[in-house]
C-alpha positions as CSV (number, residue, x, y, z in Angstrom):
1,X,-14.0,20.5,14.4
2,X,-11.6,23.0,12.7
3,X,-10.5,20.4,10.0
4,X,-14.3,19.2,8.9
5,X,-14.6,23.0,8.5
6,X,-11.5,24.0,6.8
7,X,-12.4,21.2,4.1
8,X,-8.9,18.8,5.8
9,X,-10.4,15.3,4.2
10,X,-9.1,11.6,3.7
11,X,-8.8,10.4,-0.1
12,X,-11.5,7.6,0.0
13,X,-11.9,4.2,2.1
14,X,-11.4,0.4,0.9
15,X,-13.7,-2.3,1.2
16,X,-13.4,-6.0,0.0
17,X,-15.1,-9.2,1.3
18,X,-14.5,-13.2,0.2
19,X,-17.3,-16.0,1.5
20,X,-15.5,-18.7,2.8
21,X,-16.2,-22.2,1.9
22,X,-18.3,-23.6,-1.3
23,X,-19.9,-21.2,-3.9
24,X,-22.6,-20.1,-4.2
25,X,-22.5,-18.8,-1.0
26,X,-24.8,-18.0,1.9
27,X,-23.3,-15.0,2.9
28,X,-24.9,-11.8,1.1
29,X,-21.6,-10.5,-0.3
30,X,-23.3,-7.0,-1.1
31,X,-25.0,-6.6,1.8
32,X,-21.5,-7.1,3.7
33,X,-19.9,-4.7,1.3
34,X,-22.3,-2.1,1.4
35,X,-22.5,-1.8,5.9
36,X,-18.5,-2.1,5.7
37,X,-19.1,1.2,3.4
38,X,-21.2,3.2,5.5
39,X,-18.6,2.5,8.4
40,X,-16.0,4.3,6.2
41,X,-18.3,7.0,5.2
42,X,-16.2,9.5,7.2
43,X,-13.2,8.8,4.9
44,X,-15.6,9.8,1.7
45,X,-18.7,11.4,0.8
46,X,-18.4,12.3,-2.4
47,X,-19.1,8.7,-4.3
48,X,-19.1,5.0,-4.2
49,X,-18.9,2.0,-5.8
50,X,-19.0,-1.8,-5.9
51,X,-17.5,-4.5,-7.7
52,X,-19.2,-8.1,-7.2
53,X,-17.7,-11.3,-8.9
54,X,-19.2,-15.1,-8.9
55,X,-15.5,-15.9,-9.0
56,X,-16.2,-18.6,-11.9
57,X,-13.6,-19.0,-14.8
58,X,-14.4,-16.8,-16.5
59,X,-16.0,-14.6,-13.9
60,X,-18.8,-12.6,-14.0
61,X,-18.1,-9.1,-12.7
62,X,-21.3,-6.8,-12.1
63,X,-20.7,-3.6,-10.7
64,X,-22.6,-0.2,-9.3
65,X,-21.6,3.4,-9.1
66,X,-23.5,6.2,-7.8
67,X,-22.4,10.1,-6.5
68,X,-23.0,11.0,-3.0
69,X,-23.6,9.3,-0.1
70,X,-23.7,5.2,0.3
71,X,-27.4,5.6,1.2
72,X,-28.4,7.5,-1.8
73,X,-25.4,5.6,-4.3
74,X,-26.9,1.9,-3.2
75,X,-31.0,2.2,-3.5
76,X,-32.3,-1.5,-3.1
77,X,-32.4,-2.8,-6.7
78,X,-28.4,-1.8,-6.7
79,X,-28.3,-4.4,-4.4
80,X,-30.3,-6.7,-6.2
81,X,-28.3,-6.3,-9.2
82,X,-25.2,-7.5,-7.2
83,X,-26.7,-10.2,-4.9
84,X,-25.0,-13.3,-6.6
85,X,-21.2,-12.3,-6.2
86,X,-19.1,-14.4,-4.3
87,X,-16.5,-12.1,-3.8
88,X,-16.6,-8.2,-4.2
89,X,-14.5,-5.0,-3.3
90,X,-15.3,-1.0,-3.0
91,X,-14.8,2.0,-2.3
92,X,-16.1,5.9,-0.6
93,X,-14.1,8.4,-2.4
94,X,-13.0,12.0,-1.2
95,X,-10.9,13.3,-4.5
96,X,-7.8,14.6,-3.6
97,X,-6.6,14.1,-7.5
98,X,-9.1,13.6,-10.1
99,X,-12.1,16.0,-10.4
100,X,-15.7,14.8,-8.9
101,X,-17.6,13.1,-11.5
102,X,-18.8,9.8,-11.7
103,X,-16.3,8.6,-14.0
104,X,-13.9,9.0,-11.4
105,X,-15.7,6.5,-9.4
106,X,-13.9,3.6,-8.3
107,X,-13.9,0.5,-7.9
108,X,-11.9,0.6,-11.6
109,X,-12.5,-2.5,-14.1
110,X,-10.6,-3.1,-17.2
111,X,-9.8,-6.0,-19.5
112,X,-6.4,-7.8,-19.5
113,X,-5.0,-10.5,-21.5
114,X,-6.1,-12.5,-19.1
115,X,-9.4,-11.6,-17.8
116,X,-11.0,-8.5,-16.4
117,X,-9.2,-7.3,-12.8
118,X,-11.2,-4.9,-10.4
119,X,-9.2,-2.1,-8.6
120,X,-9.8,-0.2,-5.3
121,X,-7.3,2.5,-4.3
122,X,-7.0,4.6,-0.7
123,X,-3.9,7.0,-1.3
124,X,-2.1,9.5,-3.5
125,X,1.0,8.3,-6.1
126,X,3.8,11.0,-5.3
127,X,5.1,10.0,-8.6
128,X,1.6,10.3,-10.5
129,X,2.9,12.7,-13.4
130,X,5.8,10.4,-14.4
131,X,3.8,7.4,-14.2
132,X,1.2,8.4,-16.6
133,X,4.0,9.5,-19.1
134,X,4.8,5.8,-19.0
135,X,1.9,4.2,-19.7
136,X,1.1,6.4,-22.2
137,X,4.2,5.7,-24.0
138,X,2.9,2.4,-24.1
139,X,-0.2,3.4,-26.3
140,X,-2.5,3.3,-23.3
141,X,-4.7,6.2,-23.1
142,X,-6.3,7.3,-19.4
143,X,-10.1,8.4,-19.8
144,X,-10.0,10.1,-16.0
145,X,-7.5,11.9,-13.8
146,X,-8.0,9.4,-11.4
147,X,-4.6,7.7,-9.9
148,X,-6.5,4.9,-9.2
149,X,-7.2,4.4,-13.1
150,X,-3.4,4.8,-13.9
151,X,-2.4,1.8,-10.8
152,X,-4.9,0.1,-12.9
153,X,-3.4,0.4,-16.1
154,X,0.0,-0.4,-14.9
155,X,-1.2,-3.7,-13.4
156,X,-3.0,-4.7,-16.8
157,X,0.8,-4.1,-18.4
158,X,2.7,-7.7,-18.9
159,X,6.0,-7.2,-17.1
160,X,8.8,-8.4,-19.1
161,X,9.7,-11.7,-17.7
162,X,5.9,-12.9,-17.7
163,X,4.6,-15.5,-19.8
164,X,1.8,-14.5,-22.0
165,X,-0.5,-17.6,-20.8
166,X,-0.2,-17.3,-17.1
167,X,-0.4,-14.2,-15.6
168,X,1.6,-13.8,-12.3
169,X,0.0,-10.9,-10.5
170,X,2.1,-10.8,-7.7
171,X,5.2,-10.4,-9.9
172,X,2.8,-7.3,-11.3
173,X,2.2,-5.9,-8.1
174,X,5.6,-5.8,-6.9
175,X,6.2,-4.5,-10.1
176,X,3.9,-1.3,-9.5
177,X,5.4,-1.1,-6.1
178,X,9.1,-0.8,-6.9
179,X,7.9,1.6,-9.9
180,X,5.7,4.1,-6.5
181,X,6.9,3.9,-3.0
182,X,4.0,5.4,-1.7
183,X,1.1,6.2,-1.0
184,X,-1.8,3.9,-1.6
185,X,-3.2,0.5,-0.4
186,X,-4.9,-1.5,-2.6
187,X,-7.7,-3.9,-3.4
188,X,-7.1,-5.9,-7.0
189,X,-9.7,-8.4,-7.9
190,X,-9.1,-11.0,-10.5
191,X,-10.7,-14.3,-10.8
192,X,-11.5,-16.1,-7.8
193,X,-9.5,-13.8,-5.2
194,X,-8.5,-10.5,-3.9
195,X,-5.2,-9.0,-3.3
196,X,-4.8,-6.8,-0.1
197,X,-1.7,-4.1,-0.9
198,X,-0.1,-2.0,1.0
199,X,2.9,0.3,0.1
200,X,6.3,-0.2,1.5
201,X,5.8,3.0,3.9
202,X,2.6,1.8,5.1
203,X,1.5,5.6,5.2
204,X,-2.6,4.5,4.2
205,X,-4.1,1.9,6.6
206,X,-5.3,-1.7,5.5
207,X,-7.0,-4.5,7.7
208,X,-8.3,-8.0,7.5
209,X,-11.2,-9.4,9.4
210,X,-12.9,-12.7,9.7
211,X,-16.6,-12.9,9.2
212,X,-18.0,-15.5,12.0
213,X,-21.8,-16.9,13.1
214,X,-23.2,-13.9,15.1
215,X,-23.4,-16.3,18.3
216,X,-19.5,-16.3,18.5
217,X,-18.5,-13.0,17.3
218,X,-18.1,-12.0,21.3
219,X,-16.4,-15.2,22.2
220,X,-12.9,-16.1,22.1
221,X,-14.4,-19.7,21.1
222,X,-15.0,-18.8,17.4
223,X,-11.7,-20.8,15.1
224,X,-11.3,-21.0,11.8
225,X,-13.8,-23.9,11.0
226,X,-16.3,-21.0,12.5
227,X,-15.2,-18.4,9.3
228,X,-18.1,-17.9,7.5
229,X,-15.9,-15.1,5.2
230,X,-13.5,-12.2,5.0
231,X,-13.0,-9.0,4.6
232,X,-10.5,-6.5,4.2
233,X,-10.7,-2.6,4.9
234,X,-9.5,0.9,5.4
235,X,-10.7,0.8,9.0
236,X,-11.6,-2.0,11.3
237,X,-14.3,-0.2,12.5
238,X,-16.3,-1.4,9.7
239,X,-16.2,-5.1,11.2
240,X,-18.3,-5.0,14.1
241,X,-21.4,-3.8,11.8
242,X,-20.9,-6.7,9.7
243,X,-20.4,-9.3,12.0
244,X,-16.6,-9.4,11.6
245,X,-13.4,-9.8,14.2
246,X,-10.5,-8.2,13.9
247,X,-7.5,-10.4,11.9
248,X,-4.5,-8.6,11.7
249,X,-3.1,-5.5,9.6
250,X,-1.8,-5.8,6.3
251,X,2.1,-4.7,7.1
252,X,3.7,-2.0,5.5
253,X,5.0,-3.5,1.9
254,X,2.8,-7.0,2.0
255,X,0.8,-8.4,-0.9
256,X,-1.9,-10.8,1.3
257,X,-4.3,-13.0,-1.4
258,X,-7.7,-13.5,0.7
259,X,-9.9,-16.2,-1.4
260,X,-12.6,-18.8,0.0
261,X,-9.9,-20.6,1.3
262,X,-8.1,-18.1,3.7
263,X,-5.5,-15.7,4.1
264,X,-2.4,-16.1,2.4
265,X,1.1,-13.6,3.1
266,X,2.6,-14.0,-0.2
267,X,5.6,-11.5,-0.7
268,X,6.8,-7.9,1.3
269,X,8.5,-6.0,-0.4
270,X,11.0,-3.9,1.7
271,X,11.7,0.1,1.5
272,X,15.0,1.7,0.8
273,X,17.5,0.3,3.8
274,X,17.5,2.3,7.1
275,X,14.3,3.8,6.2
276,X,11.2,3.5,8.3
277,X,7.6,2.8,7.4
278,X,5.6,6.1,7.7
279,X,1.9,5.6,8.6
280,X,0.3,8.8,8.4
281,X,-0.3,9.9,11.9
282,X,-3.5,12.4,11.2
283,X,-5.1,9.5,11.2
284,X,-4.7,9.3,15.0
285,X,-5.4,12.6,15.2
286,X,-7.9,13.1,13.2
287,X,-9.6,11.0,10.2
288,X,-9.7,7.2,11.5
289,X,-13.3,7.2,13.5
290,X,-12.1,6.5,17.2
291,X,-13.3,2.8,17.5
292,X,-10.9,1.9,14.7
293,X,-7.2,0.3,16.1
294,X,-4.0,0.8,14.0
295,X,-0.7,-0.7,15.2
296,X,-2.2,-2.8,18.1
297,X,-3.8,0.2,20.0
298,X,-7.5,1.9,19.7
299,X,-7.7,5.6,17.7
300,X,-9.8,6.8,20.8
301,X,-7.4,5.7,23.5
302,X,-4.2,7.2,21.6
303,X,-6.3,10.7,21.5
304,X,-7.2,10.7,25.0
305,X,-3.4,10.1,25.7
306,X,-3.0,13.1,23.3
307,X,-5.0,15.2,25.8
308,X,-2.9,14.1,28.7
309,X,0.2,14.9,27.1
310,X,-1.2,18.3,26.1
311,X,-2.4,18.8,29.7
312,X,1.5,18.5,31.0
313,X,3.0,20.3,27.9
314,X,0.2,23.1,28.2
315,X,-1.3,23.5,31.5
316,X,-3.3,26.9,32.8
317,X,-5.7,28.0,36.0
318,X,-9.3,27.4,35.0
319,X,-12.1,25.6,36.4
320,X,-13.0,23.5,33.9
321,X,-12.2,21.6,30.6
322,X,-14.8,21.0,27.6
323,X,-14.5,20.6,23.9
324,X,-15.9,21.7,20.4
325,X,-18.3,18.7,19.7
326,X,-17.4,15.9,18.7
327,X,-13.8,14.9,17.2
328,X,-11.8,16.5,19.6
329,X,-13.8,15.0,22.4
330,X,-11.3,11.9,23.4
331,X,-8.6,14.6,23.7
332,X,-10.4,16.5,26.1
333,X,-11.4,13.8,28.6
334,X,-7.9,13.3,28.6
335,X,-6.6,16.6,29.0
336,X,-9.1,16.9,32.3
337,X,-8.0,13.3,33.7
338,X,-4.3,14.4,33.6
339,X,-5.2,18.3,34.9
340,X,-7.6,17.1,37.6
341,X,-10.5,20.0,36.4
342,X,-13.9,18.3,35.9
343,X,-15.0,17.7,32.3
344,X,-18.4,19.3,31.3
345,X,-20.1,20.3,28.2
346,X,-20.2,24.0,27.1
347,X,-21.7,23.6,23.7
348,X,-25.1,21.7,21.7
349,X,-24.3,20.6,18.3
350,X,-27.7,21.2,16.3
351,X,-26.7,17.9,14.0
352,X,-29.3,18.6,10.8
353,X,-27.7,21.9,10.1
354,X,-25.8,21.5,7.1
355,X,-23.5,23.7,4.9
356,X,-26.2,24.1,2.0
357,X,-28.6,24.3,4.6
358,X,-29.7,28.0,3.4
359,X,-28.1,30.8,1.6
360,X,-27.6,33.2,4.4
361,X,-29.0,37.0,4.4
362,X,-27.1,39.2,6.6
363,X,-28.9,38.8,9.8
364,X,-28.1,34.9,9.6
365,X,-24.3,35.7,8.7
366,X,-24.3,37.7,11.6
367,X,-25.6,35.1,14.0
368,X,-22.9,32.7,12.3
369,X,-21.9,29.6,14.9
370,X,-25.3,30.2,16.8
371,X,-26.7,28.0,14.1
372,X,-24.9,24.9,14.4
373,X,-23.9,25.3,18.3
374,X,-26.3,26.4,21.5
375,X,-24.4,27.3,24.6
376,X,-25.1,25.2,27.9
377,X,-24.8,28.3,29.6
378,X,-25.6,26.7,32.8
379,X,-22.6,24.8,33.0
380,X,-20.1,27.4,32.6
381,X,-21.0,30.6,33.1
382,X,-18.5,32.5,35.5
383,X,-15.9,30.4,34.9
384,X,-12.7,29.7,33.3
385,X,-12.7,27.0,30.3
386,X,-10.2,25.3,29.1
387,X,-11.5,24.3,25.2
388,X,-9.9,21.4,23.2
389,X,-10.0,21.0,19.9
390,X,-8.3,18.7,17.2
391,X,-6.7,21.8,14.9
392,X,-6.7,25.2,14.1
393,X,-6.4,25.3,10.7
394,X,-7.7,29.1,9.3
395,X,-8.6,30.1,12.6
396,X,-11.7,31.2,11.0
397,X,-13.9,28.7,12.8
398,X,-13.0,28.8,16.4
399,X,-12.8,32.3,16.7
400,X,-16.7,32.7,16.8
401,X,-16.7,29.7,19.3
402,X,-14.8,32.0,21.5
403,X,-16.7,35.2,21.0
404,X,-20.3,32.5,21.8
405,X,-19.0,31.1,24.8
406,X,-17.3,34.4,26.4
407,X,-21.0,36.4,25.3
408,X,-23.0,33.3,27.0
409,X,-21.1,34.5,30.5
410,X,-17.5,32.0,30.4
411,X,-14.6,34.7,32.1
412,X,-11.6,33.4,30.1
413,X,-11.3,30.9,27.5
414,X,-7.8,29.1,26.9
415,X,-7.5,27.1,23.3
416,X,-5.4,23.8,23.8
417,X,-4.7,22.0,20.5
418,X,-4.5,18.4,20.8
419,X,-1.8,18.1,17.2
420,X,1.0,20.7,16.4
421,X,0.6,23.3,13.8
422,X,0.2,22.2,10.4
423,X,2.7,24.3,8.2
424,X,3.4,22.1,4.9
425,X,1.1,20.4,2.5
426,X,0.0,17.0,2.3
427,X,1.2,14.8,-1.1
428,X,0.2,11.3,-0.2
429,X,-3.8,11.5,-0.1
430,X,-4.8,13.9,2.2
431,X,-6.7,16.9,1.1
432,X,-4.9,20.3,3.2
433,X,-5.4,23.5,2.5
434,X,-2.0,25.8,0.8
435,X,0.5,26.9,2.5
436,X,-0.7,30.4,2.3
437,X,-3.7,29.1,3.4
438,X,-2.4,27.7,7.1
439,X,-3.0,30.2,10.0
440,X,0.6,28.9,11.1
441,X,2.1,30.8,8.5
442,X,0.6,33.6,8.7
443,X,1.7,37.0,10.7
444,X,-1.0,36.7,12.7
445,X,0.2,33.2,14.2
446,X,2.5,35.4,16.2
447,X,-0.7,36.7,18.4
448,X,-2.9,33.9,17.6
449,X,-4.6,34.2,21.0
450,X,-5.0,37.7,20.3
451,X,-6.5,37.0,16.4
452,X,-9.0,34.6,17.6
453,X,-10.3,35.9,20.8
454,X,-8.7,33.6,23.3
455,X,-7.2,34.0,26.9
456,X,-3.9,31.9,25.8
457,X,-3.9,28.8,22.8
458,X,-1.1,26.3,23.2
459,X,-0.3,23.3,20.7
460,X,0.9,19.9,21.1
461,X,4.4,19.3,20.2
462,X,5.4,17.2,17.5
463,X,7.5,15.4,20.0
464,X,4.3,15.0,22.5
465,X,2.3,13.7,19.7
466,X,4.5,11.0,18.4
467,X,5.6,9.5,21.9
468,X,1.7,9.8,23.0
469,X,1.0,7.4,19.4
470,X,4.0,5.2,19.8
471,X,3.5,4.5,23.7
472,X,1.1,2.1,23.2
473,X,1.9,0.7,20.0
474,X,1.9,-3.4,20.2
475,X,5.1,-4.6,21.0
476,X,7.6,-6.1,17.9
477,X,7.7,-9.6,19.4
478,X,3.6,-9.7,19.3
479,X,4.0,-8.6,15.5
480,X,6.1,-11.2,14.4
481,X,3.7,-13.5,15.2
482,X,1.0,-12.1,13.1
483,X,2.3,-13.5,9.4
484,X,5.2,-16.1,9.4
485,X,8.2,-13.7,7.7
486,X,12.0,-13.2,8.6
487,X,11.6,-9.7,7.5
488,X,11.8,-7.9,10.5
489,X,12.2,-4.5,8.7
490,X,8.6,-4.4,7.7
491,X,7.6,-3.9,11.3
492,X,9.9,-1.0,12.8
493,X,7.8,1.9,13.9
494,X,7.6,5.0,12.2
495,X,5.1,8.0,10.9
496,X,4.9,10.4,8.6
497,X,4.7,14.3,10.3
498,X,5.5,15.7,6.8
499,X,2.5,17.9,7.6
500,X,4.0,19.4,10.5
501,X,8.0,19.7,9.9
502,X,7.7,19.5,6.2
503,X,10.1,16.5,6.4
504,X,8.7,13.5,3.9
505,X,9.2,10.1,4.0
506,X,9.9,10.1,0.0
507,X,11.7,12.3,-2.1
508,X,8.7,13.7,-4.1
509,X,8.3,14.4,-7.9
510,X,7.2,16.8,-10.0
């Protein structure tokens, strides 16, 4: 609850599909595209795009871009306009660099040498400023502050050992990658294919999924004569809306080429030796939606093993345990499983008020939280809650939570925080407030129960949070046998807490 307040957002969502077998297809390529967008909508509300090819030589690329929401970007002659691709890839953005106007919308397409190439981008270059010096140096000028325009632009460059006539985009990709460690995965259309990129720290997510007859897409007994497509995403909670089952993830470092024939692993290129990948681990916490899995294990089950962890780390005498609606909600479930208090519900979320939804006078500043929460007075009154939420981030927001539930008849209200306190700023794609900004460092983080009303507030530990991820993280042996590779280093564990200790993966750049 505290981060969608504080304005704590993912960079944008990725979104690619291939129809298997002969072209033109059956499947409708923008219809897939555009449901696997509205499952990432969480990651971006700001705009969207999408890129359709017919994947003939030379292909025809038509594309769409609209501001706003996918409902209002993609009105039905949009779709009409993009029913005969093939193949396609796009994207939900939430600018972390780059202001918002359409021409930051991606998907990005440029001409080449050799044809035009589509681009889709999910992260934040921590090297963006010296990487636009160098492809400016090269004559090219950038028409947006995009990063996503600039990964384009360094793909359309011919590295030095290519031959003019016959592009090798895989030599190009690797050749971005050693230029940025991190942070992005990627989506590069050319031709008849797409190429599923991830960086070398694997700190953005990026899954495949196989697109299968709606009779088998519950059975075990679909195989790969039954693959009617497939796609590629942010989030694999975007599969089940299109009639897709879950692949495999794209492994930290791994260029994967997906076309009408299948998926093919064709390169990984390793980090610095000794140091481990560094998925981002806010979005456990946080930004994946909770029926998304990362690593082998489901979003929703690692959070309610965040609340149990919190519950032995952070335990206190109440009666019972409830939760802000809705984010934290996994959390709490947990928290009461492992304490052995009942979980109830404490507050109504009025869903249809928005933040435009009226320019307050005072009377309506006054009532404040009472417009977007009712309290279920019923439940709680006379008794001690125990509230979880996801973050305090200002402390601006949960205070008046408090102050509701306390005035609606609750005798003590304890805050338990299901992540540590964030103290350091993000620079790989997500959008946190400055440090100045971060009620954990500020004076009043001393007395923070005091500051915001509470009976006592307690945190997860940095340590609780990363062995409640990495418990149930799919075992190394299972891994290997996802993609035939010797390269064992691509699948150690690891994630980056930069946030929180202000240690990063990467030496950053300025």
């Amino acid at each position: 609850m505290e981060f969608e307040e504080s304005g704590i957002g993912e960079e944008c969502g990725v979104f690619g599909c291939v129809a298997a077998g002969e072209w033109p297809t059956q499947l409708e390529v923008a219809q897939v595209l555009t449901l696997g967008l509205v499952a990432l909508q969480h990651r971006g509300q700001e705009s969207a795009g999408i890129v359709t090819s017919n994947g003939a030589s030379p292909p025809t690329y038509t594309a769409h871009k609209g501001m706003g929401l996918v409902s209002a970007a993609f009105p039905p002659e949009a779709l009409l306009k993009l029913r005969h691709g093939n193949l396609g890839i796009c994207h939900t953005r939430y600018s972390t660099t780059g202001i918002s106007e359409l021409q930051n919308c991606q998907p990005f397409v440029v001409d080449t040498l050799h044809g035009k190439i589509a681009v889709a981008h999910n992260g934040e270059l921590v090297n963006a400023h010296a990487l636009r010096k160098k492809v400016m140096r090269h004559g090219v000028g950038l028409s947006t502050s995009s990063d996503s325009e600039l990964i384009t632009q360094l793909l359309a460059l011919t590295p030095p050992m290519e031959e003019l006539d016959s592009p090798d985009w895989v030599a190009r990709i690797k050749n971005l990658m050693t230029k940025t460690p991190t942070s992005y995965s990627l989506l590069v259309m050319f031709k008849d294919v797409i190429y599923a990129v991830r960086d070398p720290y694997g700190n953005r997510p990026l899954c495949i999924g196989r697109v299968v007859p709606i009779s088998k897409l519950h059975s075990s007994g679909a195989g790969e004569e039954d693959t009617e497509g497939w796609v590629v995403s942010s989030e694999s909670c975007s599969f089940q809306s299109i009639g897709a089952k879950y692949y495999r993830e794209v492994l930290p470092g791994e260029i994967v080429q997906i076309s009408k024939h299948g998926v093919e692993s064709l390169s990984i290129v390793p980090r610095p030796e000794g140091d481990l990948p560094a998925f981002c681990i806010f979005e456990y916490v946080y930004f994946a939606r909770p029926d998304s899995i990362f690593e082998g294990q489901m979003v929703y089950t690692v959070r309610q093993r965040c609340g149990r962890q919190l519950a032995i780390e952070a335990p206190t005498d109440a009666d019972v345990v409830s939760t802000v609606p809705e984010s934290a909600t996994p959390a709490a479930l947990g928290y009461a499983q492992q304490s052995g208090l009942p979980y109830i519900e404490v507050l109504c979320k009025n869903r249809y008020v928005g933040r435009t939804f009226i320019q307050p006078n005072t009377r309506l500043r006054q009532l404040g939280v009472a417009k977007k929460f009712g309290a279920l007075t019923d439940n709680f009154a006379g008794k001690r809650v125990v509230l979880v939420d996801d973050s305090i981030v200002r402390g601006n927001t949960i205070s008046p939570i408090i102050k509701l539930l306390k005035e609606a008849g609750a005798t003590e209200v304890h805050i338990r925080v299901a992540s540590p306190p964030i103290r350091f700023p993000c620079y790989m794609g997500i959008n946190i407030p400055t440090k100045e900004e971060l009620i954990a460092n500020k004076p009043e983080f001393k007395d923070i129960a005091g500051y915001i009303g509470a009976d006592s507030v307690e945190y997860l530990t940095v340590e609780g949070l990363v062995s409640a991820v990495q418990e149930g993280i799919t075992s190394l042996q299972e891994k290997d046998k996802m993609i035939s590779t010797s390269n064992k280093s691509s699948i150690r564990v690891g994630h980056c807490t930069a946030c929180l200790t202000g240690k990063y993966p990467v030496e950053l750049e300025w």
